[in-house]
N, C-alpha and C positions, 0 to 999 in steps of 0.2 A: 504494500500500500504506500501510495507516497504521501510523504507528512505534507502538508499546507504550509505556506510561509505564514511567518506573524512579525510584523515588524512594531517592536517592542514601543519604538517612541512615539505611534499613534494610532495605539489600541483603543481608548475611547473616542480620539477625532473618530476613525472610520466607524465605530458604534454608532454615535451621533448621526453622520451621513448616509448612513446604511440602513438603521432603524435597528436592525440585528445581527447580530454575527452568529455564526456556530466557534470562531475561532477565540482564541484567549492570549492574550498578550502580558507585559512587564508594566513598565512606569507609564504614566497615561502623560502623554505632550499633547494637548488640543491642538486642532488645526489653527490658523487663522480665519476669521470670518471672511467672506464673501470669495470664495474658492468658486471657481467657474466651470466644477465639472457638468451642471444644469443649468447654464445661462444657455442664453441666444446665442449661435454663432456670429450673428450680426452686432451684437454688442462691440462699441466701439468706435474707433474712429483713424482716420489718418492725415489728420490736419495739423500735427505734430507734435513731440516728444517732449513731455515736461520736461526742464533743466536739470540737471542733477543738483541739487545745491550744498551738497559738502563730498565734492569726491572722495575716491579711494582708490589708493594705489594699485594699478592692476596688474606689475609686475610678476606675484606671485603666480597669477596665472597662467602667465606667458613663460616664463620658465620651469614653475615646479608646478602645476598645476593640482598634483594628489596633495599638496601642502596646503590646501586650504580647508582641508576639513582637520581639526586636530581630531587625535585619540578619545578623549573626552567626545566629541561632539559624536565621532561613528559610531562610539559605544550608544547614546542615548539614539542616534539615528538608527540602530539597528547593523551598522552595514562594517564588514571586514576593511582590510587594508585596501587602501586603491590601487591601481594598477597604468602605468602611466601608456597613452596613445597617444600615434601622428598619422595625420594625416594633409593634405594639400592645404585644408581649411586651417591648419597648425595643432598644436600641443593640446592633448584634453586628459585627463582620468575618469576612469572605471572604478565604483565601486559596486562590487557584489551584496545582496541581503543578506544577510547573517542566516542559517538555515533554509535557503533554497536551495535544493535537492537537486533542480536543475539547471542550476548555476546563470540562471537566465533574467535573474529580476535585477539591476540594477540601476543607480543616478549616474549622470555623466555629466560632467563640468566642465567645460572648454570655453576661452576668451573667443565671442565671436568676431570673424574676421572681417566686419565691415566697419572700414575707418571713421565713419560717421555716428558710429557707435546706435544708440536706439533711433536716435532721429534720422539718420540713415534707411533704416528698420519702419520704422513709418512714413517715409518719402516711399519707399516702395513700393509698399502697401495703397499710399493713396493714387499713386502713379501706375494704376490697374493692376495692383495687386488684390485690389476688394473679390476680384472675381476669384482670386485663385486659391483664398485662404479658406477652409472651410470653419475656422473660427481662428478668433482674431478679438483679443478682452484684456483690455486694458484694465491694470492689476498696481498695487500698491505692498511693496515688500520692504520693510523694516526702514519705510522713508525713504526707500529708492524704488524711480517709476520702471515699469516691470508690463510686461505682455504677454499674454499667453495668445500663442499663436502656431498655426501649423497648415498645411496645405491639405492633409488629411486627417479628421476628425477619428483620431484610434482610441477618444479616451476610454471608451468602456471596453475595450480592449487593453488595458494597463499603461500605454502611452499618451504622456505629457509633456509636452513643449514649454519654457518658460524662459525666458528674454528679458535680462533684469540690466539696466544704467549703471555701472559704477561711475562713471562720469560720461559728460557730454560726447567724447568720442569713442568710449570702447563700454561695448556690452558683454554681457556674460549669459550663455545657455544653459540651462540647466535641462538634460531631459530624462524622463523617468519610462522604466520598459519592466512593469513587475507584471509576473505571469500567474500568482495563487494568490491567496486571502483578500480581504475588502480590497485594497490599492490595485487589484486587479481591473476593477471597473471605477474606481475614484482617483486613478492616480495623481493629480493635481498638487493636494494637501502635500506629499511626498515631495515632489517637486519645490515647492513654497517652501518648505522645512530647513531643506539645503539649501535651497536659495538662504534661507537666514544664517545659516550656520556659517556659509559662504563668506556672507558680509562682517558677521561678525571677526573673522577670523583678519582680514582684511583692515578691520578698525582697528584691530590691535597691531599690529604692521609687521 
């Protein structure tokens, strides 16, 4: 039988957005409010990118990228050591869920590669990207403006897209691919989670 993932740091968020679980988790980390896994795909806009108003060094990303979640922050997140990848788009990390059997659920963090950073990201969008997104929801993550967006709508399928400002020209991805328990079909909250962990990690330098 294969055991179900449970990721420990939002055992009651996904209770909450679920209504029920069969599954049992560890320490309860609520989600944040207004999580976009049941908005409108049309929610939103592309008329452009709130300012960042106290950047953050995004160095870390671009060089060490598995260095932005400390030890402390995986353990409450659930997720193992990262595993660092490149690709054309540059440098990003992999982390695994702590007890996926099938080693398939994990967040990936990578600086994304558009010099215009989120407002870039919303020039494109408003420049006939509306057609191509199938959601597109302008999101607020620990005082940095944030977008959930993607060309294909997988979230009830465990896929989350999430596009957070560290400053006016470089944004950050966060996307989440969990395949068992609640985050299966909510993955959103997940995403949001390390998005914060992200930042915080970041405000310390």
């Amino acid at each position: 039988m294969n055991r179900r993932l449970v990721l420990p740091g939002l055992a009651l968020a996904a209770l909450a957005l679920a209504g029920c679980s069969s599954t049992t988790g560890g320490t309860a980390n609520p989600a944040a409010s207004g999580t976009p896994d049941s908005a409108s795909s049309s929610a939103g806009g592309g008329d452009g990118a709130p300012k960042v108003s106290s950047p953050l060094d995004p160095a870390k990303l671009k060089s060490d990228p598995c260095s932005v979640l400390s030890a402390s922050q995986r353990s409450t997140l659930g997720l193992e050591d990262g595993t660092p990848r490149s690709s054309s788009a540059g440098a990003s990390c992999a982390w695994i869920y702590t007890g996926d059997e099938t080693r398939s659920s994990r967040i990936d963090v990578a600086a994304d590669p558009n010099t215009d950073g989120l407002a870039g990201i919303y020039d494109l969008y408003a420049k006939g990207g509306k057609d191509q997104y199938e959601y597109w929801e302008p999101a607020d993550v620990s005082g940095y403006p944030a977008v959930y967006a993607a060309t294909k709508d997988f979230r009830t399928q465990g896929q989350c897209k999430l596009l957070v400002g560290v400053t006016d020209t470089q944004a950050v991805q966060v996307f989440t691919q969990i395949g068992n328990g609640p985050g299966a079909t909510q993955p959103c909250p997940y995403a949001e989670k390390a998005a914060e962990a992200m930042i915080q990690t970041l405000k310390e330098g």
